[in-house]
C-alpha positions as CSV (number, residue, x, y, z in Angstrom):
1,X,97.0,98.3,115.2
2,X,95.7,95.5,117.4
3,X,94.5,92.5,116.1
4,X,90.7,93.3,115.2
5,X,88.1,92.4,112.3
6,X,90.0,93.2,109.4
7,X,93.2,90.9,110.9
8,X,90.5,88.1,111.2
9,X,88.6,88.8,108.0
10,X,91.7,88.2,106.0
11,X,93.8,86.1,108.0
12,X,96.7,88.7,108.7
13,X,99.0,89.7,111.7
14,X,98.7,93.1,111.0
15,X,96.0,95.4,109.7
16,X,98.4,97.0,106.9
17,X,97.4,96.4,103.6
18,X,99.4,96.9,100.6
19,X,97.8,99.2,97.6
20,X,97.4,97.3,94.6
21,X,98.9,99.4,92.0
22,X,99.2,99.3,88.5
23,X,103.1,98.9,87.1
24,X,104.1,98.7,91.0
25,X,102.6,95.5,92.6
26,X,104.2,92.4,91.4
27,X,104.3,88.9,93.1
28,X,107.7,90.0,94.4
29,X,106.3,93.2,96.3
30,X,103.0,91.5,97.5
31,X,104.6,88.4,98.8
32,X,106.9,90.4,100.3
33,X,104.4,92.6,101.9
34,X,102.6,89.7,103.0
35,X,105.6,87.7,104.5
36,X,106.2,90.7,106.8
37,X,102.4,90.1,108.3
38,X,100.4,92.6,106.2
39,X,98.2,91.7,102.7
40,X,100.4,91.8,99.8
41,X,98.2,92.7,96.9
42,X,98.6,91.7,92.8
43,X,98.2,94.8,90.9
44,X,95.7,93.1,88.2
45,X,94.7,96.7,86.5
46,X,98.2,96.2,84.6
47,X,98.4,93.0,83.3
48,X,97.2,91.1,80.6
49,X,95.1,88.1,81.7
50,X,98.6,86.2,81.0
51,X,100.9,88.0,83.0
52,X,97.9,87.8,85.9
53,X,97.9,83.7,85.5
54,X,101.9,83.5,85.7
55,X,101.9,86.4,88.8
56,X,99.0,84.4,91.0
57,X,101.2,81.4,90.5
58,X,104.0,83.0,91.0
59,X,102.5,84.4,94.5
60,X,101.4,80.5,95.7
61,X,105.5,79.3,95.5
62,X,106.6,83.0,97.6
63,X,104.2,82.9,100.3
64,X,102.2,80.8,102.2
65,X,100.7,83.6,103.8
66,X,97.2,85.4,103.1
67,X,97.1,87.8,99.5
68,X,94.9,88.6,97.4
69,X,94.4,90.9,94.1
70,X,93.0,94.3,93.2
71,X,91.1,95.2,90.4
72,X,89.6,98.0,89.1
73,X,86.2,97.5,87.7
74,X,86.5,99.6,84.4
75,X,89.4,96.7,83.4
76,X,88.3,95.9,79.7
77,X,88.7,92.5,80.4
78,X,87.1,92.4,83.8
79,X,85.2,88.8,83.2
80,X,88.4,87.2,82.2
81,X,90.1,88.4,85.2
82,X,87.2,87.1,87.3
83,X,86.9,83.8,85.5
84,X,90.9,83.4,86.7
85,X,90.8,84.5,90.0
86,X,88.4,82.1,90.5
87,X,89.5,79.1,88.6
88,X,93.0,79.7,90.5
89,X,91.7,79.9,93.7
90,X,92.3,83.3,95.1
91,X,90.7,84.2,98.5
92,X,90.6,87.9,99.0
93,X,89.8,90.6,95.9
94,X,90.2,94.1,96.3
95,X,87.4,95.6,93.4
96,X,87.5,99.6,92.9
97,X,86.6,102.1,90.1
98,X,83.1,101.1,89.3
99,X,80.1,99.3,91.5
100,X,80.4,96.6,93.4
101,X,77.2,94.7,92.8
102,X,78.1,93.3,89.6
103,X,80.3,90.7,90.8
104,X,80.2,90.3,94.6
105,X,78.2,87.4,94.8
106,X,80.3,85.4,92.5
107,X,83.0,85.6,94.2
108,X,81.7,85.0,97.6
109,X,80.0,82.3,95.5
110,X,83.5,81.0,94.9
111,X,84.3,82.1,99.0
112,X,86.5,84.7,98.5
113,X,86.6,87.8,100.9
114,X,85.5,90.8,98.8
115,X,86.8,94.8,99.8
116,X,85.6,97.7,97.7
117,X,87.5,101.1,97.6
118,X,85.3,104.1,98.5
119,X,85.8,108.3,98.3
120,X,82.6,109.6,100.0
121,X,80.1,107.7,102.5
122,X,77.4,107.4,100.0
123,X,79.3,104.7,98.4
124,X,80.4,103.2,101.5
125,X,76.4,102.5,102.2
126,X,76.4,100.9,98.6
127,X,78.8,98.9,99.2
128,X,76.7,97.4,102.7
129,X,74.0,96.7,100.4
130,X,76.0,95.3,98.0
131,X,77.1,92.4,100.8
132,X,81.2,93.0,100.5
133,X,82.7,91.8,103.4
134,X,85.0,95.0,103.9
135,X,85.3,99.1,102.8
136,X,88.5,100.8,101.8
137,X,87.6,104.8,102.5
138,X,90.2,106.3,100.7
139,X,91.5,110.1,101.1
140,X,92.3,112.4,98.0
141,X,95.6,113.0,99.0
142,X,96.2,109.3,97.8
143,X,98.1,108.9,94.6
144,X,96.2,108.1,91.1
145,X,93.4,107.8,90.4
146,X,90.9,110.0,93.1
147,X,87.2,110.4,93.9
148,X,85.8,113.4,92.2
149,X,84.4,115.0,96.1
150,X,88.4,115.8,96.9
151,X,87.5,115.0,100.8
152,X,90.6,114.2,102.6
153,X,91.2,111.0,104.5
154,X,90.7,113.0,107.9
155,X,87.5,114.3,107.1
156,X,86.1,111.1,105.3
157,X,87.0,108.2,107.7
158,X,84.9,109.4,110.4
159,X,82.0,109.9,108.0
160,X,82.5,106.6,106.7
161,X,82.3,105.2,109.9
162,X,78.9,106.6,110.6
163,X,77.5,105.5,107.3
164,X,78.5,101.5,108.1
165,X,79.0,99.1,110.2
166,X,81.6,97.2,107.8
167,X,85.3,96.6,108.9
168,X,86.8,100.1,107.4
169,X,90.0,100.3,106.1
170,X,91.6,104.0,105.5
171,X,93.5,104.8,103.1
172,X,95.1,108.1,101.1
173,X,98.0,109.6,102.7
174,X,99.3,107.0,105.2
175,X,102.9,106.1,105.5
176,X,103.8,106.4,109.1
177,X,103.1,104.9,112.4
178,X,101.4,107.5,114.2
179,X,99.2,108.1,110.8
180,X,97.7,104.6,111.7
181,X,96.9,105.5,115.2
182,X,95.3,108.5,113.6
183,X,93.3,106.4,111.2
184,X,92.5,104.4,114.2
185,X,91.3,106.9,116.4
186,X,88.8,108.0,113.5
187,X,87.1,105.0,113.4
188,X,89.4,103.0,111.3
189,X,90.3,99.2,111.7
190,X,93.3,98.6,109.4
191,X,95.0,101.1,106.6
192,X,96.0,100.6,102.9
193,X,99.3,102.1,102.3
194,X,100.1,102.8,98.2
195,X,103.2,105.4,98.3
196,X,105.7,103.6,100.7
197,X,105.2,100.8,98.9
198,X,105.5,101.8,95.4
199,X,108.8,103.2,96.1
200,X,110.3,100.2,97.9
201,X,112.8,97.8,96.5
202,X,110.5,95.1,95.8
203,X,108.4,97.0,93.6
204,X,108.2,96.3,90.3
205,X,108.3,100.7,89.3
206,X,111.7,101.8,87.5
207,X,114.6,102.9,89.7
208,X,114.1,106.3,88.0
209,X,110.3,106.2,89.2
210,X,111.4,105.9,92.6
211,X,114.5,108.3,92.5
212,X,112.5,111.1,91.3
213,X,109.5,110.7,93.8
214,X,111.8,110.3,96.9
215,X,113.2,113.4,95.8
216,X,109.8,115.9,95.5
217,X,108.6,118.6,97.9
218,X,105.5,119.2,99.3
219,X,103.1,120.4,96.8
220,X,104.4,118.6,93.9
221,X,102.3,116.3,93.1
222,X,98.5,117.8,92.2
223,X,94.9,116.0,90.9
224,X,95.0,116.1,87.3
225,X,92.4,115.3,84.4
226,X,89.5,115.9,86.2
227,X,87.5,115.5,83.0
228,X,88.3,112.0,82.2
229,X,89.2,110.4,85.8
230,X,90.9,112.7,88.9
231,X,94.4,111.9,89.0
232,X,97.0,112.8,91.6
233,X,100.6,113.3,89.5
234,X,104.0,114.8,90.0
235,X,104.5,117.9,88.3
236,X,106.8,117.1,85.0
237,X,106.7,118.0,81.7
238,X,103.5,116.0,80.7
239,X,101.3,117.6,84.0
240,X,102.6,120.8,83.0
241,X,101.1,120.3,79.3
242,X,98.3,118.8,80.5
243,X,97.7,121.6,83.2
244,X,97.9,124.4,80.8
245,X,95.5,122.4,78.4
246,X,92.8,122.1,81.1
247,X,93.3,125.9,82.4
248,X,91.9,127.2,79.0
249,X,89.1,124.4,78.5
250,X,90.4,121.7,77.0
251,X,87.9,118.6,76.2
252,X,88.4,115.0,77.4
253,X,89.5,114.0,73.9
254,X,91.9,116.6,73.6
255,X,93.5,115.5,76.9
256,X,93.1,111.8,76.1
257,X,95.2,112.6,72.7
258,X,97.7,114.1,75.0
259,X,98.4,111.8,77.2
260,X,98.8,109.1,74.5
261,X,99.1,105.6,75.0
262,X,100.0,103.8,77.8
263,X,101.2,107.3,79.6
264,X,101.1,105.9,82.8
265,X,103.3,102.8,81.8
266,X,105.7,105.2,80.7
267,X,106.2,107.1,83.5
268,X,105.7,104.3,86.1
269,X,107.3,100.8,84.6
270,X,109.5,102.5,82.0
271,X,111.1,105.2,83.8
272,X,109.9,108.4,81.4
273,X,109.9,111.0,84.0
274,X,109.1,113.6,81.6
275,X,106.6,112.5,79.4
276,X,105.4,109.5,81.2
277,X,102.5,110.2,83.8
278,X,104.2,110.0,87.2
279,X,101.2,108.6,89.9
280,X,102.4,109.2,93.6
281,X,100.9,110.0,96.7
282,X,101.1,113.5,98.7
283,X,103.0,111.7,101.1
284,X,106.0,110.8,99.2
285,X,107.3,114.3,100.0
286,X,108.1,112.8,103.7
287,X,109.8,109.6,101.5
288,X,113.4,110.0,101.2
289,X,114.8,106.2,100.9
290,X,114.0,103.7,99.1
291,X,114.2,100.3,102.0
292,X,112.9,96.8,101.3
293,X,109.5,95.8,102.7
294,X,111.2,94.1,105.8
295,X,112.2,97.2,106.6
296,X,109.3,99.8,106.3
297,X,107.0,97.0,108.3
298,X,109.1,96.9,110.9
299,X,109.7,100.8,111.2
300,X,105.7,101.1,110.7
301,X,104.7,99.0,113.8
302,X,107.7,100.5,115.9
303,X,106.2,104.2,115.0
304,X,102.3,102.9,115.8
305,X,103.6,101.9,119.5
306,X,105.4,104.2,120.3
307,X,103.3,106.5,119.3
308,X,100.5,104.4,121.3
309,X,102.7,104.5,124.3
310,X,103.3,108.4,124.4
311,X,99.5,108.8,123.8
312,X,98.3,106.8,126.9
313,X,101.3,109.4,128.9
């Protein structure tokens, strides 16, 4: 993609952004991400307050390029996290799961660039009124946690696009080139990419993590725990237990006592395979490598001219 708002809104060479997801998106991934000319993003819904502190500063010594930090809104700690991003002086914060009004203003208080992660266009004209500066319309085929309307990212970035004028960034299901000129030609201005990123070498997720997502088939990964908060997991032992529980009726409780604690730590930092909850997007069936950043940037912008240049044929 051509420079355009979302390049000038956060300072970037190219409108790529890097998910920020839990147990995957260290300082080393993000700085990584945002060395190569896209916005490397901390991962803040999996760390302590602590760990967040010694990342940020971590972040400032590996780049002295544009980042910033996601967070989802339902963090238990979520004015801690605040208080810090602000005191340390980050720029950009990526807020999703929950509404954005709450804390908008304080940040842009503080003059930091605000996005807010979307699954239907209803929210997307909440978030307008809510002043952030950028909307994230994100697909259910994306890995995690989902929107409950289960609209694709085809269908919702156009719709998205009506509702608002913000820059829109799509998101769910991209890891290739001509996916960006797709998102492009549906009204999008920059994409967030999770699932290529999770699995490369920078990323903080165990090497079994990785190995067993670049190894999966189409159709193995399915939304899960639609009573407690849609998730998108590979089909292991634990989704299979979990499956069966909600096919005859199972309650929230009874799936929350089944996942245990910390399930998707297990599957995702730890390397549990089995019994860990394994979060991946749909399209980490077409992921068969696991490259460093360096290397997936440069084969993403190659793909999106190309495929730019064939198109205008």
């Amino acid at each position: 993609m051509e420079k355009n708002r979302i390049c000038q809104l956060f300072g970037i060479e190219t409108p790529i952004i890097q998910g920020g997801m839990v147990w995957c998106s260290g300082w080393r991934l993000a700085s990584a991400i945002s060395n190569a000319g896209g916005l490397g993003l901390l991962g803040a819904g999996s760390m302590h307050p602590e760990t967040l502190i010694e990342h940020i500063r971590k972040m400032n010594q590996a780049t002295d390029k544009p980042w910033g930090i996601n967070i989802p809104l339902m963090y238990p700690e979520i004015g801690r996290l605040m208080d810090i991003i602000v005191d340390e002086g980050v720029k950009v914060v990526f807020t999703s799961a929950g509404s954005p009004k709450k804390y908008t203003q304080m940040l842009h208080d503080a003059g930091i660039k605000v996005a807010h992660v979307v699954s239907s266009s209803k929210f997307a004209r909440k978030c307008e009124e809510a002043g952030v500066d950028a909307v994230v319309a994100e697909g259910f085929e994306a890995g995690g946690h989902n929107g409950r309307e289960e609209t694709t990212t085809m269908a919702l970035i156009p719709q998205v696009r009506q509702a608002t004028t913000l820059p829109l960034i799509a998101a769910g299901g991209i890891g290739s080139g001509q996916a960006m000129v797709a998102a492009e030609a549906l009204g999008a201005e920059g994409v967030q990419i999770g699932t290529l990123f999770a699995l490369a070498k920078e990323s903080s997720a165990a090497d079994e993590f990785k190995r067993l997502c670049t190894s999966i088939e189409e159709g193995d990964t399915m939304l899960c725990l639609k009573k407690i908060s849609p998730t998108r997991l590979v089909k292991n032992a634990l989704y299979n237990r979990l499956a069966e529980a909600e096919a005859r009726g199972a309650d929230a409780d009874e799936l929350r006592e089944m996942l245990g604690k910390a399930a998707s730590k297990r599957g995702i930092f730890e390397g549990d395979t089995e019994d860990g909850e394994i979060e991946i997007g749909q399209i980490a069936s077409a992921v068969k490598t696991i490259d460093d950043v360096a290397t997936i940037m440069a084969r993403l912008k190659a793909e999106y001219i190309e495929t730019k240049n064939r198109l205008a044929q």
